[in-house]
Steps between C-alpha positions, in 0.01 A plus 500: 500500500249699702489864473572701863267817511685582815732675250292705263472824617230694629368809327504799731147646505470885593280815448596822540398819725594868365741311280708321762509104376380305803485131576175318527541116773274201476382269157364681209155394469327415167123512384358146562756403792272455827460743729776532780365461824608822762421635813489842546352726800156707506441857609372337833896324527303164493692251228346393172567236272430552168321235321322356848322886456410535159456121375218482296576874341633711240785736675705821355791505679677848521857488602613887617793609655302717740181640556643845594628615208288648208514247206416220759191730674384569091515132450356361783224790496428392130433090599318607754268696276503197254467243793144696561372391133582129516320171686574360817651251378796730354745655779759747454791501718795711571800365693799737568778509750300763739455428822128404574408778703622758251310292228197492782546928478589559138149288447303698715623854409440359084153341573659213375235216570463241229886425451704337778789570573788333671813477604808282394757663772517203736666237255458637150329152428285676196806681384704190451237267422401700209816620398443886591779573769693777453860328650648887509247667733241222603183627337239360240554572137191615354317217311165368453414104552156364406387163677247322331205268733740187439792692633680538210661833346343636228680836482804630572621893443845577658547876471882539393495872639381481852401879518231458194152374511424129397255504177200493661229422215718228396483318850135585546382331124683214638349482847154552282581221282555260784165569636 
């Protein structure tokens, strides 16, 4: 007789912000699955695809909720300070649910220049692709993705409560590693 998955259950996945127990949409990914494909928009409102942009190299992908709030501007700030030490062959992104002229500003006014940002509002196609979508209020969970030259993920950190920092040195001896 063959076994129907249809009927096993699927676990609810969910992080929390201040406390409150929130519901995350979309797969959870694991280290070695290959990289989801996305599009996602730029600070110039121009579309991107994902892998078409960075094939070939190593990516940090920073999932915020939103640029304007202070543990998002600390992290962001931080990559980008990291971003400055690394090859050109290493990118750092951050993708949020800001709209990309209020990413284009909160860049500017930070001197944000070797992270980019952008935004998942349109469709939430990063959110669900890589499991990050917040189902009760339609933002990014904080987590951390790194995307090897072959496309696959090496390194995954899914930050349980949204409002703290991801572990930074942890992510960044990966990303090293890789290289």
């Amino acid at each position: 007789m063959e076994e129907n998955n249809t009927d096993i259950p699927k676990i609810k996945r969910t992080v929390t912000m201040q406390g409150r127990e929130l519901t995350l949409l979309g797969d959870e990914l694991k280290v070695g699955d290959k990289a989801p494909d996305f599009k996602v928009i730029d600070n110039n409102s121009m579309p991107m695809k994902f892998l078409r942009t960075y094939r070939g190299k190593v990516v940090l992908i920073s999932s915020v909720p939103s640029l304007d709030t202070p543990v998002c501007d600390l992290e962001t700030r931080k990559f980008n300070t990291e971003a400055e030490k690394l090859s050109n062959d290493v990118e750092i992104i951050t993708i949020s649910m800001d709209l990309p002229f209020a990413q284009k500003r909160w860049c500017g006014q930070s001197g944000v220049k070797r992270v980019k940002t952008y935004s998942d509002y349109l469709k939430a196609d990063f959110g669900k692709s890589y499991g990050v979508l917040i189902k009760e209020i339609r933002l990014l969970a904080r987590a951390l993705f790194i995307v090897d030259r072959d496309e696959t993920i090496k390194y995954i950190q899914l930050v349980k409560e949204v409002s703290n920092e991801p572990n930074y040195e942890e992510a960044l001896n990966i990303l090293k590693q890789i290289v």
